[in-house]
PAMI-470240 format. One record per residue: residue number from 0; residue in three letters; x, y, z of N, C-alpha, C, O in turn. Coordinates in Angstrom, 3 decimals. Each point is the difference from the previous one (the first is absolute). Last residue first. Layout:
! residues N
 timi drenmar      n_u      n_v      n_w     ca_u     ca_v     ca_w      c_u      c_v      c_w      o_u      o_v      o_w
  NUM     ALA        X        Y        Z        X        Y        Z        X        Y        Z        X        Y        Z
...
! end
This chain:
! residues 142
 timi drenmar      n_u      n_v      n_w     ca_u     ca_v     ca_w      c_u      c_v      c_w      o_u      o_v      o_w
  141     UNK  -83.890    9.998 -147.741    0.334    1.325    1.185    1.125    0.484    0.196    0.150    0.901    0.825
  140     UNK   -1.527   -5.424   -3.233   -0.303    1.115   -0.861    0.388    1.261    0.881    0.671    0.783   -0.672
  139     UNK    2.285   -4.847    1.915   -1.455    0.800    0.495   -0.377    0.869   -1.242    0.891    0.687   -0.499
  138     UNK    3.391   -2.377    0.924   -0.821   -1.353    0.362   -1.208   -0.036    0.801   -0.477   -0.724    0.874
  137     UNK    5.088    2.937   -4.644   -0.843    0.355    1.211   -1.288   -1.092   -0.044   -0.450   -0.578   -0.989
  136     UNK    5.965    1.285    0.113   -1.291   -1.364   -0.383   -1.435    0.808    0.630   -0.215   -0.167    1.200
  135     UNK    6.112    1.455   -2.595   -1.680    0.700    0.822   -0.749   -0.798   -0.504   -0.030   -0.175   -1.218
  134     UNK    6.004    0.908    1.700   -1.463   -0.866   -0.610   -1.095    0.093    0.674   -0.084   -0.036    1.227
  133     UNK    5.208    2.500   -1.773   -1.624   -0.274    0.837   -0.444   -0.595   -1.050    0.074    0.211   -1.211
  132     UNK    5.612    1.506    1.976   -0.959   -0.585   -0.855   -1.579   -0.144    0.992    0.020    0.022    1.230
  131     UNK    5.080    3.417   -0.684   -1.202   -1.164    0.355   -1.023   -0.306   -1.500   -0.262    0.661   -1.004
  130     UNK    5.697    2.113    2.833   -0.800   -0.896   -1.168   -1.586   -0.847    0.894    0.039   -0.874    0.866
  129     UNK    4.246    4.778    0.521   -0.463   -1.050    0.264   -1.374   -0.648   -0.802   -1.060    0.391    0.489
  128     UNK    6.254    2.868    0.752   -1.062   -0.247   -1.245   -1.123   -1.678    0.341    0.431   -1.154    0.001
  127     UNK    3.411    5.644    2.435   -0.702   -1.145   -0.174   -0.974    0.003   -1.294   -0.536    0.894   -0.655
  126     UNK    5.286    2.126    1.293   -1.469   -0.266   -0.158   -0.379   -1.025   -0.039    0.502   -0.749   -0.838
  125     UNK    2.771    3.347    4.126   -0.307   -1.187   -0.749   -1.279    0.427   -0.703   -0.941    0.608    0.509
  124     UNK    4.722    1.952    3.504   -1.359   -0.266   -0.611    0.068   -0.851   -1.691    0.953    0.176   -0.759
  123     UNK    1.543   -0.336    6.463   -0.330    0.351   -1.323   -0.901   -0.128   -1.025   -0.783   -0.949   -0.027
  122     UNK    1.588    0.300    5.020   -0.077    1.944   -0.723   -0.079    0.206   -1.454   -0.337    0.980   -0.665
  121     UNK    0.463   -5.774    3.643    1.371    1.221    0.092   -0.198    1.598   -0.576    0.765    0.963   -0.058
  120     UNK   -4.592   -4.319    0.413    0.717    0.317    1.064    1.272    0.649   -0.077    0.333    0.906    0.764
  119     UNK   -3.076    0.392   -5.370   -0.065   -1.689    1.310    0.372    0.289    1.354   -0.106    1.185    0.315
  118     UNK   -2.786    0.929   -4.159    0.859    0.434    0.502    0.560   -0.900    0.926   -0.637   -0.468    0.944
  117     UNK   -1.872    1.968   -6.142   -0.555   -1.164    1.304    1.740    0.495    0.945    0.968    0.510   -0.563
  116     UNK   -4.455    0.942   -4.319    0.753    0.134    0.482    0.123   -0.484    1.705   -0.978    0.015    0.748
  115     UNK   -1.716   -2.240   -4.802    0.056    0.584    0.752    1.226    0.677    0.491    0.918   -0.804   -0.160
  114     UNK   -4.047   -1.913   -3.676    1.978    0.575   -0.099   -0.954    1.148    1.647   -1.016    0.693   -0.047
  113     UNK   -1.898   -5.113   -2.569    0.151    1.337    1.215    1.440   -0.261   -0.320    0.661   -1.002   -0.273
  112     UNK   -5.213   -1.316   -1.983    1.219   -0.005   -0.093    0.593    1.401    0.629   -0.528    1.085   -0.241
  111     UNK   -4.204   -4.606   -0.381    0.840    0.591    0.533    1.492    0.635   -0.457    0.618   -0.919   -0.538
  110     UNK   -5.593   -2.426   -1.004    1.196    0.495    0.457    0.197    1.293    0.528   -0.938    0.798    0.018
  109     UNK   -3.517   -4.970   -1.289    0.898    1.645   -0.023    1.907   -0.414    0.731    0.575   -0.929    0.567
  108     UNK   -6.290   -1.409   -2.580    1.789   -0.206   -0.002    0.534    1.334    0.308   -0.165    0.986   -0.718
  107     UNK   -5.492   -3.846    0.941    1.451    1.038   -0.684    1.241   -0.120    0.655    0.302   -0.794    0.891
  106     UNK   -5.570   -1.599   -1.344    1.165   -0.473    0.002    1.017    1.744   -0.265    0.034    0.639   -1.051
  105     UNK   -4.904   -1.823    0.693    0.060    0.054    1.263    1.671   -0.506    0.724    0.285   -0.448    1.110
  104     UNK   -2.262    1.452   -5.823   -1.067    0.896    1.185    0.856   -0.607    1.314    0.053    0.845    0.894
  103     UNK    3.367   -0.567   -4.042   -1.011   -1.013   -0.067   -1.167    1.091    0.789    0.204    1.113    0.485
  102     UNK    4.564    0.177   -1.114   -0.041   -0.759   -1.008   -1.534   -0.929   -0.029   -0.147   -0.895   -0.833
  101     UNK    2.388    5.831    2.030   -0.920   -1.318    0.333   -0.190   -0.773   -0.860   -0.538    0.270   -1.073
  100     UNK    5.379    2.615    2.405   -1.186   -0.568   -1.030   -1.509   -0.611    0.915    0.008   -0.642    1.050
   99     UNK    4.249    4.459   -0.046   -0.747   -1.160    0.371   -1.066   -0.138   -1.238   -0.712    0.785   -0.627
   98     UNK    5.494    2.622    3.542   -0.770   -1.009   -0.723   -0.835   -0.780   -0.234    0.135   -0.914    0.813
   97     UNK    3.393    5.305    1.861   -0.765   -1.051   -0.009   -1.018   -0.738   -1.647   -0.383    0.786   -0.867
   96     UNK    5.148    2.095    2.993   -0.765   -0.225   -0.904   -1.159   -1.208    0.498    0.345   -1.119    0.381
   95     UNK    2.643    4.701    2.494   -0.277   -1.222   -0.057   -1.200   -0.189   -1.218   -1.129    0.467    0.146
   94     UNK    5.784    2.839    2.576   -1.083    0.026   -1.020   -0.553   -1.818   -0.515    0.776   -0.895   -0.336
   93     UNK    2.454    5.089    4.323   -0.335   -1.739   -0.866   -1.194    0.554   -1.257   -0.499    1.070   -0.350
   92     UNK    3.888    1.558    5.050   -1.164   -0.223   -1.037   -0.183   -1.419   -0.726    0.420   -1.088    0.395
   91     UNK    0.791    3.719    4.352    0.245   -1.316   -0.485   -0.747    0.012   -1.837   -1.152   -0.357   -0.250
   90     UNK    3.144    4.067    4.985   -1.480   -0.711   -1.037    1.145   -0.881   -0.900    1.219    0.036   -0.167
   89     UNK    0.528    0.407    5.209   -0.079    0.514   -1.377   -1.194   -0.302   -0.524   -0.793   -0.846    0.412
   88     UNK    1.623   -0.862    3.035    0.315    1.131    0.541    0.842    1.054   -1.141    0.827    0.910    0.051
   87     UNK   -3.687   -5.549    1.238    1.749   -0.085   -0.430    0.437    1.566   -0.256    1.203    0.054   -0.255
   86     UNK   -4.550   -2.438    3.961    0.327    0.722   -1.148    1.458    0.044   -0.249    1.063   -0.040    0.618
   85     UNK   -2.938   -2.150    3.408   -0.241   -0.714   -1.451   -0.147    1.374   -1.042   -0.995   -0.106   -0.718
   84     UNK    2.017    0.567    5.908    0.352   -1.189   -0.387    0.179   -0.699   -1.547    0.803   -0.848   -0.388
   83     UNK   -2.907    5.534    1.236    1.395   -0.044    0.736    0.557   -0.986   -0.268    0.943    0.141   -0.779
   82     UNK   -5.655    0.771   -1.230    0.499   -0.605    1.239    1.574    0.167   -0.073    0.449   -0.847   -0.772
   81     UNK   -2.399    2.741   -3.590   -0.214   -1.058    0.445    0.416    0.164    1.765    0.807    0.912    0.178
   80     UNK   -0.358    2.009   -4.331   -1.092    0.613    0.948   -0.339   -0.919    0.931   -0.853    0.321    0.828
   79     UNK    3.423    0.134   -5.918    0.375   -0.659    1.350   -0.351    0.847    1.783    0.735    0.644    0.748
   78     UNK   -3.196   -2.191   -6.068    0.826    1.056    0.449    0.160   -0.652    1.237   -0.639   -0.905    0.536
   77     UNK    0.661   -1.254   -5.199   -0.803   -0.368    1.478    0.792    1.722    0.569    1.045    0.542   -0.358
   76     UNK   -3.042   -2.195   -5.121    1.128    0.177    1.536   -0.452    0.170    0.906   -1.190    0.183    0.256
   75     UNK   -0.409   -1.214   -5.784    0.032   -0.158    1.561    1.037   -0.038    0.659    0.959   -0.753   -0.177
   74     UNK   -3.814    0.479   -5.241    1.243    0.944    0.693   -0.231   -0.418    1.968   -1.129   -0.173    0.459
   73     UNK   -1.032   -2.752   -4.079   -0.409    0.572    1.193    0.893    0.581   -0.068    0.868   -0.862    0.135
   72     UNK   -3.565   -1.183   -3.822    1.790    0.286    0.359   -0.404    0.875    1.007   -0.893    0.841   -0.111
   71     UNK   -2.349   -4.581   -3.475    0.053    1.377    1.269    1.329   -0.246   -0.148    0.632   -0.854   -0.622
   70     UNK   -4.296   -1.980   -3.234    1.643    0.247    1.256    0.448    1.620    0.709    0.004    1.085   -0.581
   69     UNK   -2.855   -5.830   -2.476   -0.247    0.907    0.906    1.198    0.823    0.777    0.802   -0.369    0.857
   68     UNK   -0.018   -3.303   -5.192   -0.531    0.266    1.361   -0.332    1.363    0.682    0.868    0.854   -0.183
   67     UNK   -0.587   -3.541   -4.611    0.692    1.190    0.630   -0.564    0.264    0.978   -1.036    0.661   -0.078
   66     UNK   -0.599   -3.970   -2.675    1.065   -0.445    0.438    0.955    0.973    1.086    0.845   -0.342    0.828
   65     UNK   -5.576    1.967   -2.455    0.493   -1.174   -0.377    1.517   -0.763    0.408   -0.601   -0.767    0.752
   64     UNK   -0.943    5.155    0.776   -0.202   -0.186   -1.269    0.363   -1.394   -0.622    0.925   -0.107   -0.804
   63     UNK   -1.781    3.130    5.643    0.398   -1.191   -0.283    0.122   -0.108   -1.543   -0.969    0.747    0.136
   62     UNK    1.754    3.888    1.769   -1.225   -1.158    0.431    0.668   -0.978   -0.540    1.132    0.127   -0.467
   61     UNK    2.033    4.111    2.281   -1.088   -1.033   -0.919   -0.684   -0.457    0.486   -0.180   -0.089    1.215
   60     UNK    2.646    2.879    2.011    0.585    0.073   -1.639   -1.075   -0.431   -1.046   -0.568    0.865   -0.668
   59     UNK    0.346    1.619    5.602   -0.763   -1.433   -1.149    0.844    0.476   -1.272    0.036    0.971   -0.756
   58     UNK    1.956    0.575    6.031   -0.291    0.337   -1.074   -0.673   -0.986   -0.974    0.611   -1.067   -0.046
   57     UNK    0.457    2.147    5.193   -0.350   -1.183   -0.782   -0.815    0.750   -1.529   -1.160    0.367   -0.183
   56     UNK    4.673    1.389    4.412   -1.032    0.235   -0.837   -0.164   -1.012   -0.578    1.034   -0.647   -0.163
   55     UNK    0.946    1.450    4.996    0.003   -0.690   -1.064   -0.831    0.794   -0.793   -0.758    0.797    0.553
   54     UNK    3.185   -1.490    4.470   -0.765    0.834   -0.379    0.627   -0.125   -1.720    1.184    0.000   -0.338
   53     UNK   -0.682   -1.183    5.900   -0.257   -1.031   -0.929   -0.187    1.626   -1.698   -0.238    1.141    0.396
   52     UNK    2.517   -1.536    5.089   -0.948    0.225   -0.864    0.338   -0.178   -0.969    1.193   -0.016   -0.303
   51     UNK    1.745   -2.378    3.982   -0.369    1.114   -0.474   -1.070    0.193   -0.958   -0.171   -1.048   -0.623
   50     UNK   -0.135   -1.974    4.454    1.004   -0.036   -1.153    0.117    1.344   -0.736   -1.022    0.667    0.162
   49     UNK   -1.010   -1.934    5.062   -0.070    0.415   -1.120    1.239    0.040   -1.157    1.090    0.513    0.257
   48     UNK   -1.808   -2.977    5.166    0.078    1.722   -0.576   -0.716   -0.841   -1.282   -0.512   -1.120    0.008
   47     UNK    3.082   -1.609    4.695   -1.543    0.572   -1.332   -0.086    1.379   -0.490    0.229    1.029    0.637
   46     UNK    3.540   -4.715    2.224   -0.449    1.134   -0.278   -0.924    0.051   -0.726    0.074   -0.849   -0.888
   45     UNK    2.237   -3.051    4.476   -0.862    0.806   -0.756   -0.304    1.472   -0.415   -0.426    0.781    0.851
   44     UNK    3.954   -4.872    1.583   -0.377    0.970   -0.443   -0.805    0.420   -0.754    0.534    0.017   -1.109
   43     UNK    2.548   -3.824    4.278   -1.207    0.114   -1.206   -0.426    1.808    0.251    0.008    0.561    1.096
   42     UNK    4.478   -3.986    0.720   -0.837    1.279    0.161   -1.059    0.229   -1.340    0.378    0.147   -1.162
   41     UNK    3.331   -3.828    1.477   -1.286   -0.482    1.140   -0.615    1.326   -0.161   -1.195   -0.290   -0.054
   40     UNK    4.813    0.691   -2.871    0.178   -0.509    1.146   -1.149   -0.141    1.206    0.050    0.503    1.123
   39     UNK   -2.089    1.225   -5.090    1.719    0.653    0.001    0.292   -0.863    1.346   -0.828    0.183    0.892
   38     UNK   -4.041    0.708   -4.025    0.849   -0.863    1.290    0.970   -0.246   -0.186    0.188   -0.762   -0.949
   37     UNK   -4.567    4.177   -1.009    1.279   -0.594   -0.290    0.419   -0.485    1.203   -0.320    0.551    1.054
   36     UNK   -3.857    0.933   -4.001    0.207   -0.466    1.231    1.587   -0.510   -0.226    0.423   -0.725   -0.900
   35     UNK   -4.250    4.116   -1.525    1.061   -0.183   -0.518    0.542   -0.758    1.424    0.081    0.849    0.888
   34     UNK   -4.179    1.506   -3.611    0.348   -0.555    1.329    1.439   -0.723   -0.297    0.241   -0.379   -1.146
   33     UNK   -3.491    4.219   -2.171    0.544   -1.273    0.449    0.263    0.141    1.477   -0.234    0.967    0.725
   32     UNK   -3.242    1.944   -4.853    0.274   -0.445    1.380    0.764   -1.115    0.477   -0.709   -0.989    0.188
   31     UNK    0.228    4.437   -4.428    0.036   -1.659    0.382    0.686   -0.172    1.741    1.088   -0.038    0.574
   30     UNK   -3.794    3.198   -4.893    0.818   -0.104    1.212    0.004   -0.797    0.560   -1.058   -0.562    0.285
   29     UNK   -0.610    3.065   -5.194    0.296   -0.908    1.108    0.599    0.182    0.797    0.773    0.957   -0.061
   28     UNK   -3.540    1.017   -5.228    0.638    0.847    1.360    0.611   -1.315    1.594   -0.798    0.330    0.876
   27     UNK   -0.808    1.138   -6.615    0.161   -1.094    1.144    1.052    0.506    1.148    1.099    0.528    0.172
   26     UNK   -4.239    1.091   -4.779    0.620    0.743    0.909    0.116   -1.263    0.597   -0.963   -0.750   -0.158
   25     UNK   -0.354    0.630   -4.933   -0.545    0.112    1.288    1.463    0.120    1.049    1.140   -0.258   -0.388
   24     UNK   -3.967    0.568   -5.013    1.902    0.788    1.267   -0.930   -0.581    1.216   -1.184    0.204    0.271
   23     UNK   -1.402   -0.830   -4.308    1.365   -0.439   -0.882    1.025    0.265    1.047    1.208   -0.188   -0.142
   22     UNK   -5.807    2.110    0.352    0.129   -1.427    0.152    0.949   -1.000    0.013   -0.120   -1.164    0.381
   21     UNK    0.049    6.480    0.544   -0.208   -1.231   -0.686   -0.088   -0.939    0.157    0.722   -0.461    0.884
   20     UNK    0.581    4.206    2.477   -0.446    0.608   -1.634   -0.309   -0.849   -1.068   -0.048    0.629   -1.057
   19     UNK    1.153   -3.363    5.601    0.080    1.136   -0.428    0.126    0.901   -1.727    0.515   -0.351   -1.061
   18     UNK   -1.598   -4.521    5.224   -0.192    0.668   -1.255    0.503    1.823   -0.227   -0.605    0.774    0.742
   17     UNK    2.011   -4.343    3.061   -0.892    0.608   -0.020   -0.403    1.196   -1.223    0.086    1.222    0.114
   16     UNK    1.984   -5.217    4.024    0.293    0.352   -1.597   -1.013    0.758   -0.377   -1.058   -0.300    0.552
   15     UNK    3.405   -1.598    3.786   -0.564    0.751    0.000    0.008    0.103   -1.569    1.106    0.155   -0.517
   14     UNK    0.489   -4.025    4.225    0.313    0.333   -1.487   -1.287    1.427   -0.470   -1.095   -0.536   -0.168
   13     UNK    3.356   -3.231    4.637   -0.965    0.605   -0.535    0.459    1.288   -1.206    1.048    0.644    0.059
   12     UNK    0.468   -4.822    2.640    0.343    0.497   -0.886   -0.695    0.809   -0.787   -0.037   -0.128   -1.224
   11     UNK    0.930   -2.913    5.968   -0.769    0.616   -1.292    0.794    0.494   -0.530    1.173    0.037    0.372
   10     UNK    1.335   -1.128    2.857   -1.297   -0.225    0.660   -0.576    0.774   -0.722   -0.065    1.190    0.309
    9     UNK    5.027   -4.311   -1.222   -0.954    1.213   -0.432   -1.507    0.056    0.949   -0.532   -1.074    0.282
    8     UNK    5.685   -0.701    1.061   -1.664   -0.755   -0.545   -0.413    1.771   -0.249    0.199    1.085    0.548
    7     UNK    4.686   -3.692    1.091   -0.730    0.988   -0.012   -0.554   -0.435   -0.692    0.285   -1.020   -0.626
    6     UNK    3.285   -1.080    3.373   -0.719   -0.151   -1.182   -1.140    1.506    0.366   -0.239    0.583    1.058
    5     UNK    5.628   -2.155   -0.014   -1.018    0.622    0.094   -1.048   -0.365   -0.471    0.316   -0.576   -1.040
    4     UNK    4.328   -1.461    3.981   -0.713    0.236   -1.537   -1.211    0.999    0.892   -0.289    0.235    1.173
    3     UNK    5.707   -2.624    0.639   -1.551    0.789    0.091   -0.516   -0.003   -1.679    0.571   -0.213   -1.069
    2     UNK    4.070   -1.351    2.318   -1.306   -0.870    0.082   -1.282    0.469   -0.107   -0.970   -0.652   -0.388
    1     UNK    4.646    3.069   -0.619    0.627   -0.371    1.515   -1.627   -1.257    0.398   -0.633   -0.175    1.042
    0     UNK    1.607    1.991   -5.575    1.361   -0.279    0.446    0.039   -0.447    1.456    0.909   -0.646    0.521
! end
């Protein structure tokens, strides 16, 4: 409204995962380090912190069975343990199906699909839903 903008950038995204009682559970654990620069009438500003924590199970649904793809469901929320600046100051839950064929030795296909709980600038809360597709060529036996 008064000309200014922000941009903010992620600095990694580091991702902790880590098998438990099976082969079939694994533990994920994140934290997302941002920066966030804003300029409001000629005045620039910088803050850095942390998003709030990350924290997931990655459950194996299936194997692949011919047309029937490979497929996990992550239960996941964020607790709100984040930087002052960037938590939303609630937990957040969601849940994200994942997917995937190989379709070749050196060709596969996956997806995505996420219902998150999400919180905007006015306070209110929403569920987001956000969709991805991948294509994987790999171009090394390694």
């Amino acid at each position: 409204d008064d000309g200014g903008y922000s941009r903010s950038h992620s600095i990694g995204e580091p991702l902790l995962r880590y098998g438990i009682f099976a082969d079939w559970l694994e533990l994920r654990v994140a934290i997302f380090p941002v920066q966030e620069r804003t300029t409001t009438g000629g005045t620039r500003s910088t803050t850095t912190g942390t998003e709030d924590v990350y924290l997931g199970f990655k459950i194996a649904l299936t194997g692949q069975d011919c047309a029937l793809p490979e497929m996990a469901i992550i239960p996941q929320m964020t607790v709100p343990i984040g930087s002052n600046a960037f938590t939303d100051e609630s937990a957040l839950a969601g849940v994200n199906w994942l997917y995937a064929w190989e379709l070749s030795e050196d060709w596969s296909l996956g997806g995505s699909t996420q219902f998150n709980r999400a919180r905007d600038d006015a306070n209110e809360y929403y569920i987001e839903f956000a969709q991805s597709a991948t294509i994987v060529r790999g171009i090394t036996e390694s």
